[in-house]
Steps between C-alpha positions, in 0.01 A plus 500: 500500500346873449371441139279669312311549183532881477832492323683835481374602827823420695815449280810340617882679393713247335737249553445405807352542883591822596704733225672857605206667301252456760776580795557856269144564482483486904770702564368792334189455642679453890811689439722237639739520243819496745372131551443413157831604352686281797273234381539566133741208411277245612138359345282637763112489542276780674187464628214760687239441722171670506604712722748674232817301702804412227731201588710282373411152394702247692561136325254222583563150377270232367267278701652192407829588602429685830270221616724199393841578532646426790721787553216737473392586877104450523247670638186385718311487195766324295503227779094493523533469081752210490301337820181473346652405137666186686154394672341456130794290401439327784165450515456390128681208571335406829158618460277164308426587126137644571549635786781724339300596226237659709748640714773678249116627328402721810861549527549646162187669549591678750874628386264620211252709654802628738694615147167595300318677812749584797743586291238762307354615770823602653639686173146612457550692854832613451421603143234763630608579832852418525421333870888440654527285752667555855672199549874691434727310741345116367498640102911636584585124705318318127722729276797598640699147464320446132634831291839566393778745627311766304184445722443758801154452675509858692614669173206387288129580506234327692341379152798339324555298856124384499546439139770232572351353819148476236775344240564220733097408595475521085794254504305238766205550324549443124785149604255387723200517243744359194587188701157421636368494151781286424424274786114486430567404143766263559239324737252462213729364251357222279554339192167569274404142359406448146761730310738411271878537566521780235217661703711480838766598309361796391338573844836517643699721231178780516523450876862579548508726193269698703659506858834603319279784336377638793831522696720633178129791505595526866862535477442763191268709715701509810813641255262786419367595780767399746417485893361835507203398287472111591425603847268828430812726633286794334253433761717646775736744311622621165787411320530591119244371312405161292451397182360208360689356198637133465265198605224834604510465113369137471136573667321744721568430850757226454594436856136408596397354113741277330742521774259241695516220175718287759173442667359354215840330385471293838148414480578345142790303652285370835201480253267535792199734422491581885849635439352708219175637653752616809723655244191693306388635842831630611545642207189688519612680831767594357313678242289629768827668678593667175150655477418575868860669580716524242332675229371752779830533648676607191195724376571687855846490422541572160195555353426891313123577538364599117237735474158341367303715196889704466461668125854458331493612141637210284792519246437760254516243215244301647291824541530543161441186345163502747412920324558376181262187504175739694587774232216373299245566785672866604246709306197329661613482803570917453128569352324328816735685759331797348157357560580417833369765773625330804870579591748327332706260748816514573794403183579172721172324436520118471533482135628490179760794356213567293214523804749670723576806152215731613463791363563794741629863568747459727543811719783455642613258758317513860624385794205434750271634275239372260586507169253658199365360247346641207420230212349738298900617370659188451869432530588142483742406782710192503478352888744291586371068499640298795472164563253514746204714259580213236443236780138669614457539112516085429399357795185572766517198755515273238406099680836313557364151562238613757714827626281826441169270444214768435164321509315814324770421205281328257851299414586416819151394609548281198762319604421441833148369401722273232742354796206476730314274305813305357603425863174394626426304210822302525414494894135329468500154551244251340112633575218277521198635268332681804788671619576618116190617478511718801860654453375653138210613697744683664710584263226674330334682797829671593515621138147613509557675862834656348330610202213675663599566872859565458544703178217686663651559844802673244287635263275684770889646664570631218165656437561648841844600516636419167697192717648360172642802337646583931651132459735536204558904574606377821726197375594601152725753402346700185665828327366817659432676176192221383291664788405160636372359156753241574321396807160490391562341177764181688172497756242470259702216266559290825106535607401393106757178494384414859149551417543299164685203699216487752207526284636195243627273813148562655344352223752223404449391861144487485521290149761251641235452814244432275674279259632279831161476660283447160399144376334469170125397529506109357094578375469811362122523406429379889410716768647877441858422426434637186294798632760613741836459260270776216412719806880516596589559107234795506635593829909536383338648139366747776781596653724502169283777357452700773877491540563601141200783523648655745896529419306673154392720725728564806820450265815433631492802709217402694565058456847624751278743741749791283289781745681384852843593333459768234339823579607638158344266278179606354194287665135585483194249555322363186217306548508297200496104383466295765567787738112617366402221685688429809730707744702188593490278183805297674246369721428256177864357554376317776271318249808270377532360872114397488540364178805251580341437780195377342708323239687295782254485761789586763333660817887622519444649189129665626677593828802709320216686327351574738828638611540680223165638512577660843853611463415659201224707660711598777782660255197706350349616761836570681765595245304613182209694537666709778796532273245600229284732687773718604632527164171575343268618776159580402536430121507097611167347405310335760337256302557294196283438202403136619454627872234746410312322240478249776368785813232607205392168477502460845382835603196434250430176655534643858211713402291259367520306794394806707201540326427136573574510784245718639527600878800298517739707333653733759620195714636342180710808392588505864667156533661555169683854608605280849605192270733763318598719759597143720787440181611832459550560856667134582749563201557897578582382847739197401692702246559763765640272797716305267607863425571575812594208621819561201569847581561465862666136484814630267638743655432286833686235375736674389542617800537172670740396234752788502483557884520128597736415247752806580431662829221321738801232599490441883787524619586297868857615491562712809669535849331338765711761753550833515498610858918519422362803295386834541278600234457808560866592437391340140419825301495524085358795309417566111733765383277810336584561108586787315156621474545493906224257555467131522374453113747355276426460153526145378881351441602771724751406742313470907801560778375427876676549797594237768574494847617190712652451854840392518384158521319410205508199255713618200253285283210738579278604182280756408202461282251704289099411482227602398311677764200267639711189331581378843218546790743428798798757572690234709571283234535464136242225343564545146791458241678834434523338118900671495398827628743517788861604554726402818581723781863342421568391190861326481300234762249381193563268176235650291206383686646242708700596829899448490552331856142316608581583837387865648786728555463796761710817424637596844763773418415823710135576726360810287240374244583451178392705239474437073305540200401253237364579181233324258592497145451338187385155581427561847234777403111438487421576127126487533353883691339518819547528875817358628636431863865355621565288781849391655482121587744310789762240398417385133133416635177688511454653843444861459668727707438863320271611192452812341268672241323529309634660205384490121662367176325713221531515125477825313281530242490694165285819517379469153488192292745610200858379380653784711313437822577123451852502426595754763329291738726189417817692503424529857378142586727303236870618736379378794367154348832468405675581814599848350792316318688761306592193290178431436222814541465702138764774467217761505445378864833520571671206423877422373590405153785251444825607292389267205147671474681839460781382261187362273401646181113454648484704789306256833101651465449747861189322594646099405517289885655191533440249851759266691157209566193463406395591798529883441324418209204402709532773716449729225170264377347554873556858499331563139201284618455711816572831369318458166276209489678294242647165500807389364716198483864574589621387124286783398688731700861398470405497099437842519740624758426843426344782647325663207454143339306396818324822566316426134440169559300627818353738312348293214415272786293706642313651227492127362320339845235726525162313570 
């Protein structure tokens, strides 16, 4: 039953089983062709093992026959099978009704989880390890009587004997599981009350229909694949290959899809939904064992790793068609390559034929070198367009349901605000008038908070650090040659849509918590109903004007706070309209919150303005005027036209109060300078421990976050005795590297050197930490996060041990002696002080540490194109393992047969990467060695050295504060 989707990864020859074309293929590979040629004139199958072993397939015979017929010898197994398929005939019909439901359930259930898990866990084990087992004299007594004359136990490999001894459990298991499902269903059999006879009738044809479906899909599958795939053969060895063809036709995964409609046929017939609900959950684990082993077992077996980010030039037609549509746009594109005085990136640039034509001397091809540029001669070159430039070119991230979400997307914050409030207000259940009231209050408060607090928490990051324009550089892939215009413009669109969204839902909230909470006065001309609803009108007037007064003034430009992102658009300060008058004229949009709240009399309403008021003041004090003083400095008025007319008045009235005042004077300018000095002081000192109460909490919890999230793990694991061992015959020690110390740059490969008496576990580990990471030198207390390799490596699955029980190597009294080597994902990629320690048994007890030494990155010397891209070609090989089928070609790497034989040559600096992963790699590199940030789409869209090498150079130049 080894099926899978990948079709075309194994192919089977024709006709039948086992065809001479595979046996030929073998025997030039083994050179037993004496052996074939006696063979020749009969239909013979060959299989391999692992171990590179050819032998010749004996016959097997079918389950049903070998278990039933009764001149077929059996086996222990084949008894234990027939035994425990008589005791569920015979307990069905002595076991009571109920009590033989419940028991053929658990029954079921448990020939289930023995198919679905046991029987996955095993192949899962022999899949990656290829475990044999040791029985050899039981597995020879359960086979020898079974086979034919052409069967020789001796003469065959270890695996094809486990294979049938593991054909015979499959055998128990799957007969056993069919006939308790049988048994539980027959015990729930009804006849469903209230149907029609045409109904039954029709229950019964689908029913059977169905079960006669699912054995012809079984039948047609086990013709395909014959015994070597129904019982995962290619598990243990090789023998030809597969294809799929036939019922694999019908549907993907046939066997464990429609090939279970029997299940379903029954349930119609016993038309019990028990019977169905069973049937839907067995089902399911089935499903599960196709996903948990054997996709993964025929990706190990068959699957071809394809490089990610590869460049392969498409057909030339293609490239044509593609030329002839950007021809149009060739000219312009030409006339602002000469205007452009930053190098010119590399021809394989993630865009069109037309964006990818620049216009270049070429002198001559370089291998290893940096190529020239000089845009001021232009000679249009054609670059060759591949699939994967056209794919960067249409699509950035684009949101696949909620996949690649991007909050600072103006879109996607759109449509998660519109399925937030569509699923909460489907979710809300019927509010009294009181609890209405209060959940608008809410409602609008958040907005308010958001509005003023939040879009000033960004807006004040991105006066700092330009965070915005970082956040799409880093996430979004943009072509080299727009010098980060891209960026900055994609930032700044975002910032105006989110700002837009925010400022209207601020207000719409605050309306629809005014409208709920406002009554209509029933006596207009009593009391000051009538007073406060014209105050409120003035009030909104108020606001309305000041609002309009001020865009005539500020314009767009300054409405979206244009100076945080643009450092190239003109902006100078003019004093004029409403500006004459006020510094802050937004301050007046806080009059439309008094004025509803007069007009409803809500002390919700009051208390949001009040909110308002203060929020509000806290974005200018802390996001705009510092923003604006350090863009304007001294030129930035202190005081508006209303604030001095108001000190003159006051300053003349302060004077004539001094002269009244007489003798009392001094003390009264006294108190006032305290008064003043009281509020300055008392807000100088807030605003600076909020400050620094910011500052040192983020990278503290940060900190906490990363550390107790990855390393700060406790770990109990560990030997309670080791007097057995001497430790001090434990020794390990960090090979130097080629510079002769113990610095290695970062992605270089660290080797150490290990020593262990003769008696040592054989699951033994070594580790590397960061120095001061763990405070005791006896044991380990914190997670290595993968950063470890084993002392012996054919005794670990991955990260899981292959026998749970310690082993002790015992050959020979001199120490042993080894070397183990971190690389690729074993290596720290972040610099600093490293140490190693060897740990005892698969646990945590230290016995031997060494260090430390350094991981480094190298850094350009100067910050230019040159200095940059050099720099990569050395850190780029060893994120990618130094792959030759992968690293540029100007670092030394391999090109394939159909890149030469192409009429567009592979570019020398274009990299391609097996995972993600490396792609990462790369990312934490660049952000160490150069202070940029980047996503790894960004990366594997460029996948080139010179294209990346720009892309950190407009960076840079773009970034600076």
């Amino acid at each position: 039953m080894v099926l899978s989707s990948l079709q075309g990864l194994r192919q089977r020859k024709a006709a039948d089983d086992g065809s001479g074309d595979s046996g030929a293929e073998f025997k030039d590979e083994c050179g037993q062709s004496e052996k074939m040629r006696r063979q020749a004139h009969e239909e013979v199958v060959w299989g391999q093992t692992p171990d590179g072993e050819v032998f010749r397939v004996p016959t097997t015979h079918d389950v049903l026959t070998g278990l039933f017929h009764p001149r077929y010898p059996k086996s222990h197994l084949d008894i234990l099978n027939l035994s425990l398929l008589g005791l569920q005939l015979v307990l069905f019909y002595i076991l009571p009704r109920p009590t033989a439901k419940v028991f053929f359930l658990f029954y079921f259930a448990f020939w289930r989880a023995a198919y679905d898990a046991g029987l996955g866990w095993v192949l899962t084990k022999q899949s990656k390890r290829n475990v044999n087992p040791a029985a050899r004299n039981w597995i020879r007594a359960q086979l020898q009587g079974k086979m034919g004359k052409d069967y020789s136990f001796d003469e065959l490999p270890l695996e094809y004997n486990t294979w049938l001894l593991f054909r015979q459990l499959v055998d128990m298991i799957l007969l056993n599981d069919f006939l308790a499902y049988c048994m539980f269903a027959f015990t729930c059999f009804r006849v469903p009350e209230g149907l029609s006879f045409p109904v039954h009738a029709m229950r019964w044809i689908g029913g059977v229909a169905l079960v006669v479906f699912n054995l012809w899909v079984k039948t047609e599958a086990h013709n395909v694949v014959k015994d070597y795939g129904w019982y995962w053969g290619d598990v243990f060895f090789q023998r030809g290959a597969l294809v799929f063809d036939g019922v694999f036709e019908l549907a993907p995964h046939p066997m464990y899809s429609v090939g279970y409609a029997g299940y379903y046929g029954l349930s119609l017939i016993i038309g019990s939904y028990a019977v169905l609900y069973v049937s839907l959950a067995a089902h399911a684990a089935q499903f599960a064992f196709l996903v948990l082993f054997e996709n993964p077992h025929i990706k190990r077996m068959y699957g071809e790793r394809k490089p990610i980010a590869l460049r392969k030039p498409i057909s030339v037609s293609e490239t044509k068609k593609i030329q002839k549509v950007n021809r149009s746009s060739q000219f312009i594109s030409s006339v602002e390559d000469n205007a452009d005085q930053l190098s010119t990136p590399a021809t394989t640039e993630g865009e069109s034929a037309t964006d990818t034509e620049t216009e270049t001397e070429c002198e001559g091809k370089a291998s290893g070198t940096l190529r020239s540029y000089r845009p001021t001669q232009p000679i249009l070159l054609e670059s060759a367009i591949s699939q994967h430039d056209l794919h960067h070119k249409y699509f950035r991230r684009d949101v696949v349901i909620l996949h690649n979400i991007d909050l600072l997307r103006s879109s996607d914050a759109m449509l998660a605000l519109l399925l937030v409030y569509v699923v909460l207000g489907s979710s809300l259940p019927v509010l009294s008038y009181h609890a209405t009231l209060a959940l608008h209050f809410a409602h609008a408060c958040a907005w308010c908070m958001f509005h003023n607090v939040g879009l000033g928490l960004l807006l004040r990051a991105q006066s700092k650090s330009k965070y915005l324009v970082r956040h799409f550089l880093k996430h979004y892939h943009y072509p080299s040659r727009d010098h980060g215009d891209g960026a900055v413009q994609e930032a700044f669109t975002n910032w105006k849509a989110l700002y837009n969204i925010s400022l209207c839902m601020t207000y719409t909230s605050l309306t629809s918590l005014a409208w709920k909470s406002y009554t209509a006065p029933v006596a207009w001309f009593e009391g000051d109903a009538l007073l406060c609803h014209t105050l409120g009108a003035l009030l909104i007037a108020l606001h309305v004007w000041a609002a309009m007064e001020s865009f005539e003034v500020l314009g767009v430009f300054g409405w979206f706070y244009g100076d945080f992102f643009m450092d190239d658009f003109p902006a100078h300060l003019e004093y004029t309209g409403i500006f004459r008058y006020l510094n802050n004229p937004e301050l007046m949009s806080g009059a439309s919150f008094l004025g509803l709240a007069l007009i409803s009399g809500s002390k919700l309403v009051g208390m949001l303005a009040v909110i308002r008021f203060v929020s509000h003041w806290w974005f200018l004090q802390t996001v705009e005027n510092p923003h604006m003083r350090k863009l304007y400095g001294d030129s930035l008025r202190k005081d508006a036209g209303f604030v001095k007319v108001i000190k003159n008045v006051a300053s003349k009235n302060a004077r004539l109060l001094e002269s009244r005042a007489g003798r009392h004077a001094p003390e009264i300018r006294r108190v006032a300078k305290e008064v003043k000095g009281t509020f300055d002081k008392v807000f100088e000192e807030t605003a600076d421990v909020v400050e620094e109460f910011l500052a040192r909490s983020k990278p503290k919890i940060s900190e906490v976050l990363l550390q107790q999230s990855r390393e700060r793990l406790v770990i109990t694991r560990v030997a309670r005795d080791l007097s057995s061992y001497d430790t001090t015959k434990y020794k390990i020690s960090i090979v130097p590297s080629q510079s002769g110390d113990k610095r290695f740059h970062i992605g270089e490969p660290i080797k150490v050197n290990w020593q262990a008496p003769a008696r040592h576990s054989r699951r033994d580990w070594i580790g590397i930490y960061k120095v001061g990471a763990n405070k005791s030198t006896l044991v380990t207390k914190i997670s290595s996060i993968g950063l470890w390799v084993p002392v012996h490596g054919e005794e670990w699955d991955q990260d899981a041990p292959v026998d749970e029980t310690s082993r002790i190597t015992t050959l020979g009294k001199e120490p042993e002696l080894g070397v183990v080597s971190f690389e690729g994902s074993t290596l720290p990629w972040t610099t600093g002080q490293y140490e190693v320690r060897y740990h005892h048994d698969g646990k945590y007890n230290v016995l031997s540490l060494d260090g430390p030494c350094e991981v480094y990155v190298s850094k350009p010397a100067a910050l230019d194109l040159t200095s940059i891209r050099e720099c990569l070609a050395h850190v780029v090989p060893l994120c990618l393992d130094s792959d030759p089928d992968l690293i540029p070609l100007s670092c030394g790497g391999t090109q394939e047969p159909a890149d030469t034989d192409s009429a567009v040559a592979r570019d020398m600096d274009d990299f391609s990467f097996w995972s993600e992963q490396q792609a990462k790699r790369i990312c934490y590199v660049i952000k160490q060695a150069f202070g940029v940030e980047y996503a790894p789409d960004v990366v594997m869209a460029d996948a080139n050295l010179t294209a990346l090498a720009n892309r950190i150079l407009v960076s840079k130049q773009l970034l600076v504060v």
